[in-house]
N, C-alpha and C positions, 0 to 999 in steps of 0.2 A: 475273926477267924484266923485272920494271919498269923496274928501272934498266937494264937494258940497251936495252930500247927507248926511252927519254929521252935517251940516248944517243947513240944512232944517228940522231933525230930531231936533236941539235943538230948535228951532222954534214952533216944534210941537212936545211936550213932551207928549202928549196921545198918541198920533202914533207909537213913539220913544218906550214908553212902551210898546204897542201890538204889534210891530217887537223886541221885546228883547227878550219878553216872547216865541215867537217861534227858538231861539235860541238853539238848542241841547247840551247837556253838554259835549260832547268830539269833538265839532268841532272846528278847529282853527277861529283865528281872518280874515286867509285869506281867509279858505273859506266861513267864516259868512260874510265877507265884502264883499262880489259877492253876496251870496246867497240873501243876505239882501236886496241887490239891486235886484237883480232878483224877492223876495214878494213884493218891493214897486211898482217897474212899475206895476207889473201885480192884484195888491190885487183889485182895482177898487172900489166898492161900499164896500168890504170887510173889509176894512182898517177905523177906527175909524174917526173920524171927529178932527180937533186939539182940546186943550184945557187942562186943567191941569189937568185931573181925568186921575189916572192910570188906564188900561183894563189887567187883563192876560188871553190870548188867549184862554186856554182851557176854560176858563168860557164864555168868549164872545162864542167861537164858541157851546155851549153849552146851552147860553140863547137864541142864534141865531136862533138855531135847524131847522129842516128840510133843504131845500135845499139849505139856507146858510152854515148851520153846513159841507155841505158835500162839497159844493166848496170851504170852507176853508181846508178841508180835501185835497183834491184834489190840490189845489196851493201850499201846505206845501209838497207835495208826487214832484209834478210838479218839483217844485223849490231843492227839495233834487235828485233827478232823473240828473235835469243839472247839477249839484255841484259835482254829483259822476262820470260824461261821463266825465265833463271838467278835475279834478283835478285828477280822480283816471282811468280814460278810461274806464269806465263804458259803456256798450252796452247794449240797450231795441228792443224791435220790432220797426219797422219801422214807426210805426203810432206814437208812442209814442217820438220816436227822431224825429220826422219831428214838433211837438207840442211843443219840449220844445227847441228847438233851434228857432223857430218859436217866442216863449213867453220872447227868452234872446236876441233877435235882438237889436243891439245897446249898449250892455254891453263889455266893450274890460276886456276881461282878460290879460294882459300880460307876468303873471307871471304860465304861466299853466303850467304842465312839457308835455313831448311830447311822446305819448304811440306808440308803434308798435304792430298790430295786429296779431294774428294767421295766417291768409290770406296772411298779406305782407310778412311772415317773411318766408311762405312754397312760393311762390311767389320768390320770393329773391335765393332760393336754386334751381332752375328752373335753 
């Protein structure tokens, strides 16, 4: 799936541009290579139309304003939210992990590490 969405990104180098620009500066390649995939399924109307004009994000989501502005807020939180369950075991309330596994259906991570909970581990001493 990777390569095909690298792909499709040099194909549509506006797009390519408005998902780089949301890009964090301390996140690795493998979690921006999930994550990345995880804003494209889900950006929907959000996500720039192809074509060669660069977008960066915070300005798009800025000229966007109102309730564009804040469902780009919201997918950029979404999408960082599954990045940190999957790769760090991160845990949200229940509405919130039911939404963003809900929004990463069809993404195979296979390289995730594998976390043991507080639960399992007093659980386990039972």
């Amino acid at each position: 799936m990777a390569q095909e969405v690298s792909e499709y990104l040099r194909q549509n180098p506006r797009l390519a541009a408005w998902v780089e620009a949301l890009r964090c500066e301390c996140e690795t390649d493998k979690h921006w290579r999930h994550r990345r995939e995880f804003l494209l399924r889900n950006a929907g109307d959000l996500a720039p139309a192809g074509g060669a004009a660069s977008a960066d994000a915070g300005e798009a989501a800025d000229a966007e304003g109102g309730s564009r502005g804040r469902e780009m807020q919201q997918l950029v939180s979404f999408s960082m939210a599954w990045t940190n369950h999957v790769f760090l075991g991160c845990r949200y309330p229940q509405k919130v992990m039911d939404k963003i596994l809900s929004m990463a259906e069809g993404i195979k991570v296979t390289d995730a590490p594998v976390h043991t909970t507080r639960d399992e581990l007093v659980a386990k001493k039972r």
